[in-house]
LUMKOLFI-871508 format. One record per atom (N, C-alpha, C, O): residue in one letter; x, y, z. Coordinates in steps of 0.1 Angstrom, whole numbers, plus 5000, padded with zeros to 4 digits. Layout:
% LUMKOLFI-871508
aXYZ;...
//
This chain:
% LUMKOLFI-871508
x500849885000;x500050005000;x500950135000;x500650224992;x502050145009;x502550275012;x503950244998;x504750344998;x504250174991;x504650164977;x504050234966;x504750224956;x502950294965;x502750404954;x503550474958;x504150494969;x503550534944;x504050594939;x504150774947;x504950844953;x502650794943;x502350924950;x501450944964;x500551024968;x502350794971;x501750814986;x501950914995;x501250915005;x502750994991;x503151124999;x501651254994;x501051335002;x501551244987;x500051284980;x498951264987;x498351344993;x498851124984;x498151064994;x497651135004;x496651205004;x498351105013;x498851105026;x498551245030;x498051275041;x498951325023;x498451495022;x496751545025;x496251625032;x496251465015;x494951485007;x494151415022;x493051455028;x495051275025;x493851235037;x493051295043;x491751295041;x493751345053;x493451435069;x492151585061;x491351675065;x492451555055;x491351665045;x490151635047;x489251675055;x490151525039;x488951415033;x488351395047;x487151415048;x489151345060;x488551325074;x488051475078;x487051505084;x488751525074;x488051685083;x487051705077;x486151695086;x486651715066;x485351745057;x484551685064;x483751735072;x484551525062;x483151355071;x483151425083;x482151455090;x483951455085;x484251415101;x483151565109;x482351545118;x483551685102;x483051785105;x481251745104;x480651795113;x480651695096;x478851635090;x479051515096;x478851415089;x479551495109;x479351355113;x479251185107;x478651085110;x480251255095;x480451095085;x482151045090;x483051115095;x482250925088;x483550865090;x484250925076;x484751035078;x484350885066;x484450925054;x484750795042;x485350835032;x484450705043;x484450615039;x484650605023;x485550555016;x483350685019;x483350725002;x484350845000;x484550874989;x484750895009;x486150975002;x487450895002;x488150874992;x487650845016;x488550725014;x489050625003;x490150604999;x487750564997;x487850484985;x487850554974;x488450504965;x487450694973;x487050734956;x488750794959;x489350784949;x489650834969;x490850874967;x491750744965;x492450734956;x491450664976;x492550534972;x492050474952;x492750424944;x490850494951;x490950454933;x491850534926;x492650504917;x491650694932;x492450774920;x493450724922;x493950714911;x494350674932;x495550614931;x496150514932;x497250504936;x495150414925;x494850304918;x495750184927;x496650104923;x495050224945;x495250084952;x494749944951;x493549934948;x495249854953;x495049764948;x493349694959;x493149704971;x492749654949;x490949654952;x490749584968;x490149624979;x491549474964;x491349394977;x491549434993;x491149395003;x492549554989;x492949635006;x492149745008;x492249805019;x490849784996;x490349944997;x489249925005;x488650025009;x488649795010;x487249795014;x487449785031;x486749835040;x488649685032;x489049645048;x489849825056;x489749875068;x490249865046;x490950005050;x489950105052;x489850165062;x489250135040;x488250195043;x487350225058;x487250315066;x486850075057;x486050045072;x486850085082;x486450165091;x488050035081;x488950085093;x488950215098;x488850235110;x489250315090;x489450445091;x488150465096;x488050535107;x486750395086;x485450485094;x485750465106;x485950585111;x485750365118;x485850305126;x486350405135;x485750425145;x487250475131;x488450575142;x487650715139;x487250795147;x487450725127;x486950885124;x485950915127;x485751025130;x484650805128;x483350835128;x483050835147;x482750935154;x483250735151;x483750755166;x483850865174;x483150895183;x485350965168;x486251065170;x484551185175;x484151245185;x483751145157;x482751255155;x481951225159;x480951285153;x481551125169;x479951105171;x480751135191;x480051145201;x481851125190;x481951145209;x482051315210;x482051365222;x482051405198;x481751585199;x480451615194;x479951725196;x479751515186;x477951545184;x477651465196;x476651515201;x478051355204;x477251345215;x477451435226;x476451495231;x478851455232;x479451565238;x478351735235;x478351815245;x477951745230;x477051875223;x475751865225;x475051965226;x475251745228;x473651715230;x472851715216;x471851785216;x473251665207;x472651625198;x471951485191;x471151465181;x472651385201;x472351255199;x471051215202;x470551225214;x470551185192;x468651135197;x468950935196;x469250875186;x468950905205;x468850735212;x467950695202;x468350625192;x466550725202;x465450645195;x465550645181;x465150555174;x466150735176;x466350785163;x467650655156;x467550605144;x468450645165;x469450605157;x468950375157;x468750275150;x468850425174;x467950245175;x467750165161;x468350075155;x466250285155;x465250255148;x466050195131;x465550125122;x467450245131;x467850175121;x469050135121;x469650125111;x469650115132;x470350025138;x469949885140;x470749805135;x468949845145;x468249715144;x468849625133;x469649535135;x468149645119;x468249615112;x469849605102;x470349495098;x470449775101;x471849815099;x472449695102;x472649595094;x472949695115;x474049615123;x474149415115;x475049385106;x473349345119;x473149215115;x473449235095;x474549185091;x472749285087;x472949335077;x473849365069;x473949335057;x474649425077;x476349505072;x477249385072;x477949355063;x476949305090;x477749205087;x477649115075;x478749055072;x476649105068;x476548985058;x477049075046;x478149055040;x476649135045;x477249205030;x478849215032;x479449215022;x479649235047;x480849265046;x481549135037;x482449135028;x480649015043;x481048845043;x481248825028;x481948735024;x480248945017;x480148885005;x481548974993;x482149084993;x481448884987;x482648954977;x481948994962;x481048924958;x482249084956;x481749144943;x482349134934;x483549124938;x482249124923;x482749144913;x483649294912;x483149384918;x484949334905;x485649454908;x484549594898;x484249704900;x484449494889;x483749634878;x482549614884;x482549704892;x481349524886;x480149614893;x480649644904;x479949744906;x481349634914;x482149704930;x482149804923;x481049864925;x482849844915;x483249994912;x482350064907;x482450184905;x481349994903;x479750104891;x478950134908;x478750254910;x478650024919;x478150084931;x478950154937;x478550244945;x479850134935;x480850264946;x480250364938;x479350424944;x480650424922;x480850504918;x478950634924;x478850754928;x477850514920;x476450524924;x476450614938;x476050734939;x476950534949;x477050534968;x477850684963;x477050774965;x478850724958;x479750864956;x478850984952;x478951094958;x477950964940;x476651054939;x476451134953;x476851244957;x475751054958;x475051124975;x476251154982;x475951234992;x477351134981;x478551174988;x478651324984;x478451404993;x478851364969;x479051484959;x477751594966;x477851704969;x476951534966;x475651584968;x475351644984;x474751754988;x475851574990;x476151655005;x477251755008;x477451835017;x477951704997;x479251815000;x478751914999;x478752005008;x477851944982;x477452024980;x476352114985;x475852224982;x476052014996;x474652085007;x473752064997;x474352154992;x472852034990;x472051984983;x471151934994;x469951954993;x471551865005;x470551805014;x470651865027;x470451805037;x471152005029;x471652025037;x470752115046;x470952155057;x469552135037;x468452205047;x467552165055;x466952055054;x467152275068;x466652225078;x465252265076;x464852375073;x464252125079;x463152195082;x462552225099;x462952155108;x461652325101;x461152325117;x460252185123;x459952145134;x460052135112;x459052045110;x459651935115;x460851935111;x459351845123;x459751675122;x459051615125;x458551615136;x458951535115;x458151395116;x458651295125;x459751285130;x457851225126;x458051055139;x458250915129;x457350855125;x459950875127;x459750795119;x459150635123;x459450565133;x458350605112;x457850425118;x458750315115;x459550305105;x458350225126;x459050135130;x459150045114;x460149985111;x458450045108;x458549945097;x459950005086;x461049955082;x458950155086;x460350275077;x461450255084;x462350215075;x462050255095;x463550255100;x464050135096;x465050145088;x463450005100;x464149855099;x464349855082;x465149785077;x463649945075;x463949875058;x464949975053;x465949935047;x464550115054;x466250195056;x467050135062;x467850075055;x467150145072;x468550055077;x468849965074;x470049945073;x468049835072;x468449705065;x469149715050;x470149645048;x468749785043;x469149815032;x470949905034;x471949855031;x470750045039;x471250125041;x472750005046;x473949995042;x471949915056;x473749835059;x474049725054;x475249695056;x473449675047;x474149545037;x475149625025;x476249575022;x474649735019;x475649795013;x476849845017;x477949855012;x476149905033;x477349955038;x479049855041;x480249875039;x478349755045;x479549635047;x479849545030;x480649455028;x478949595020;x479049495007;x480249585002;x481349534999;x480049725002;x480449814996;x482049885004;x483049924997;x481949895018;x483049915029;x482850075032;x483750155033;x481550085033;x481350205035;x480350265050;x479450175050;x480150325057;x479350315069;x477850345067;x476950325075;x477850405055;x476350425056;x475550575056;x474550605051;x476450655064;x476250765068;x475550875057;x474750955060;x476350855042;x476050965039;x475150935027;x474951005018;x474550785032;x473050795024;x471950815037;x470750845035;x472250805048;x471350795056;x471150905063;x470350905072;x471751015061;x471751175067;x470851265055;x470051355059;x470951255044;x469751275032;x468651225035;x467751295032;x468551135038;x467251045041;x466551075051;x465251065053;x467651155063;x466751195077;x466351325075;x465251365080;x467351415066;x466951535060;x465651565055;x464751635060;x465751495039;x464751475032;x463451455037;x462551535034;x463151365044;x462051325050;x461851375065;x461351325075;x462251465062;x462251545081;x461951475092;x460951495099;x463051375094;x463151295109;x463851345114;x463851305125;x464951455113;x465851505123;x466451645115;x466151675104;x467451715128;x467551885119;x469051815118;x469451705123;x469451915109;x470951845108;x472351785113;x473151695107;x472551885128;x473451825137;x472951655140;x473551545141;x471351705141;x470551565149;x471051455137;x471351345141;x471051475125;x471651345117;x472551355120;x472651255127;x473551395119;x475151435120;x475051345130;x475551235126;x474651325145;x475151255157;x474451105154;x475051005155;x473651095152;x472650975147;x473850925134;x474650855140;x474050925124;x474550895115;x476050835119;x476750735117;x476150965127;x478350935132;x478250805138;x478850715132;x477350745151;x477350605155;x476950505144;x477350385144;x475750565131;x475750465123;x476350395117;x476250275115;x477550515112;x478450455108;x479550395114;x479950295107;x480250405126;x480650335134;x480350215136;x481250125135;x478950175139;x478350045142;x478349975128;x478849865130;x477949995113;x478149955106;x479349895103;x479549775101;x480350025104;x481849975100;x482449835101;x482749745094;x482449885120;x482349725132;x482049655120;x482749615110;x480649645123;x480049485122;x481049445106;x481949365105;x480549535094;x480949505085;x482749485083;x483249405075;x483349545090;x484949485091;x484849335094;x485149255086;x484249295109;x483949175117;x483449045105;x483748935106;x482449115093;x482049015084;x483048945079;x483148825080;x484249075069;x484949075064;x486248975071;x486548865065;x486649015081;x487648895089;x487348765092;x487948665096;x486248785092;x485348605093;x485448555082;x485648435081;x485548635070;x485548525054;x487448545055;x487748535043;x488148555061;x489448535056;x490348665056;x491548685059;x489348765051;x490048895045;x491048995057;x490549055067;x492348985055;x492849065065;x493049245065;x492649335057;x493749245074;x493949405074;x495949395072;x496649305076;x496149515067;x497349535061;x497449635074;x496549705079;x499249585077;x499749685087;x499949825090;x500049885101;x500149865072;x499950005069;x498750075070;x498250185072;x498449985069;x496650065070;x496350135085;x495350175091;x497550115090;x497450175111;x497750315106;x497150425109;x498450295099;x499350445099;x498650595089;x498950715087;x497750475084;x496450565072;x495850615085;x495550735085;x495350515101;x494750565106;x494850695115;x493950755120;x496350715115;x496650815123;x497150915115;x497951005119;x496850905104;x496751055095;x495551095092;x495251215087;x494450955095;x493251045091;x492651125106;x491751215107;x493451035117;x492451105126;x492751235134;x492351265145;x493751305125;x494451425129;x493251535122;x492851645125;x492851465112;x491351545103;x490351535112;x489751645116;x490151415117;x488851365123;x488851465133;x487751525134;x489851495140;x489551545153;x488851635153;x487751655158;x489651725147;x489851905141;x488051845136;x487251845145;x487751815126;x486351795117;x485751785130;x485951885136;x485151705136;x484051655147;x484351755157;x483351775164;x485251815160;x485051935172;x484352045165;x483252095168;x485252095152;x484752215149;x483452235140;x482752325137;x483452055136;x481752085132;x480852045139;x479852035132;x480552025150;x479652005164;x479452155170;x478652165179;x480152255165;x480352385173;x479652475160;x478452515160;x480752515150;x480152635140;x480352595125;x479452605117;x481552555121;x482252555112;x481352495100;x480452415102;x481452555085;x481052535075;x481652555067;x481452665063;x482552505059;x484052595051;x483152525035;x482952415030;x483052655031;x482352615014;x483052545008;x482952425004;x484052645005;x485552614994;x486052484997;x486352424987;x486152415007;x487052335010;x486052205005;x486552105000;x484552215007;x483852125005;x483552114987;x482852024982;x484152204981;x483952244969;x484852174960;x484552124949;x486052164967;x486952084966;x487051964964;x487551914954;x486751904974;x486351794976;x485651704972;x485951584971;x483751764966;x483551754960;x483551724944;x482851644938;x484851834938;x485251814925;x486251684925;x486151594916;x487351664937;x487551504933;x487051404932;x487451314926;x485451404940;x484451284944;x484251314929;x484251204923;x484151384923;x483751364907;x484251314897;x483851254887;x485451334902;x486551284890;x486951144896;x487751074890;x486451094908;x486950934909;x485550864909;x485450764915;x484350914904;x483750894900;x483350854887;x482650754884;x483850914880;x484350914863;x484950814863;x484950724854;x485550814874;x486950704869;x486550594875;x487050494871;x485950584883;x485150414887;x484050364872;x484250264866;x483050464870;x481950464861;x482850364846;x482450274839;x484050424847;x484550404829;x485850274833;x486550244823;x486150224842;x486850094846;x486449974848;x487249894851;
//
């Protein structure tokens, strides 16, 4: 892994990609993978690494959205149930590399899309979500998340948006343990079928959680940085392209 070429790049760009998730209470999972494609790591290590990172990042950001009083218990339960058991199986299953990469490139859409705040508005309004609606979001929401090595978060924070179950910190803290618990379970799938973790991949974690930190403090508090998310953004695009056409 730490043999590319332009790991020093890399390695740069990380702690970025964590401060952005980290700050909207995502681990960053779909930034993680759409950067390790642009630099064409090898497939088998992008899904166990991935998770890993959410694991440390998403954590980081759901202990300064709970720290803040934003965490609603019932909220997150309701598609946790389902999530958790779910993630594990999909972590278990293996994909094909070209459809892996047409769903990654799909799961990146809603990634682009929040960068861009697109879903980022609050209504006064909230609805009471039902018990039937949570278990089939979340069941869904986590077999992908562990098929795919992703936590979930940043389809499931549109979804609380959109459908006004929560204001946006409130998904931000709901979402940050989603993905957490997802991660888990879905890593835990993944080492049950064989699949290991590469030793370098420690050292991805402690560059991304220099982002995380900084992200989940200062977005639990004020912070909104356009430009940076603008940015960010425009690479989710271009390793988008480049999943779509591989």
């Amino acid at each position: 892994m730490l043999q590319n070429e332009n790991i020093y790049l890399f390695l740069l760009i990380l702690p970025i990609v964590s401060f952005l998730y980290s700050s909207v209470g995502h681990g960053g999972a779909s930034g993680y993978l759409a950067l390790m494609a642009l630099f064409s790591f090898v497939p088998e290590s992008m899904k166990p690494t991935a998770l890993l990172l959410n694991i440390f990042v998403a954590g980081i950001s759901f202990y300064y959205y709970y720290k803040a009083g934003f965490f609603n218990k019932k909220l997150f339960i309701i598609f946790a149930i389902t999530s958790i058991p779910l993630a594990f199986i999909g972590g278990r299953l293996e994909v094909d590399a070209s459809l892996y990469n047409k769903v990654l490139a799909v799961l990146l859409i809603f990634a682009i899309l929040k960068m861009l705040n697109v879903f980022g508005k609050e209504r006064e309004t909230i609805k009471k979500v039902k018990l039937w609606q949570g278990l089939i979001i979340g069941g869904i929401i986590g077999f992908f998340s562990g098929l795919i090595g992703i936590g979930g978060g940043i389809i499931l924070t549109p979804v609380i948006l959109l459908l006004h179950w929560g204001k946006m910190k409130e998904a931000a803290a709901v979402s940050a343990l989603f993905i957490w618990v997802n991660s888990a379970s879905g890593l835990i799938g993944q080492l049950s079928s064989g699949i290991t973790i590469e030793k370098e991949s420690f050292l991805l974690v402690a560059v991304a959680l220099v982002g995380g930190v900084f992200g989940g403090y200062y977005g639990s508090k004020k912070i909104n940085n356009k430009k940076l998310r603008y940015i960010l953004a425009f690479v989710l695009i271009i390793a988008c392209g480049k999943l779509f056409f591989t």
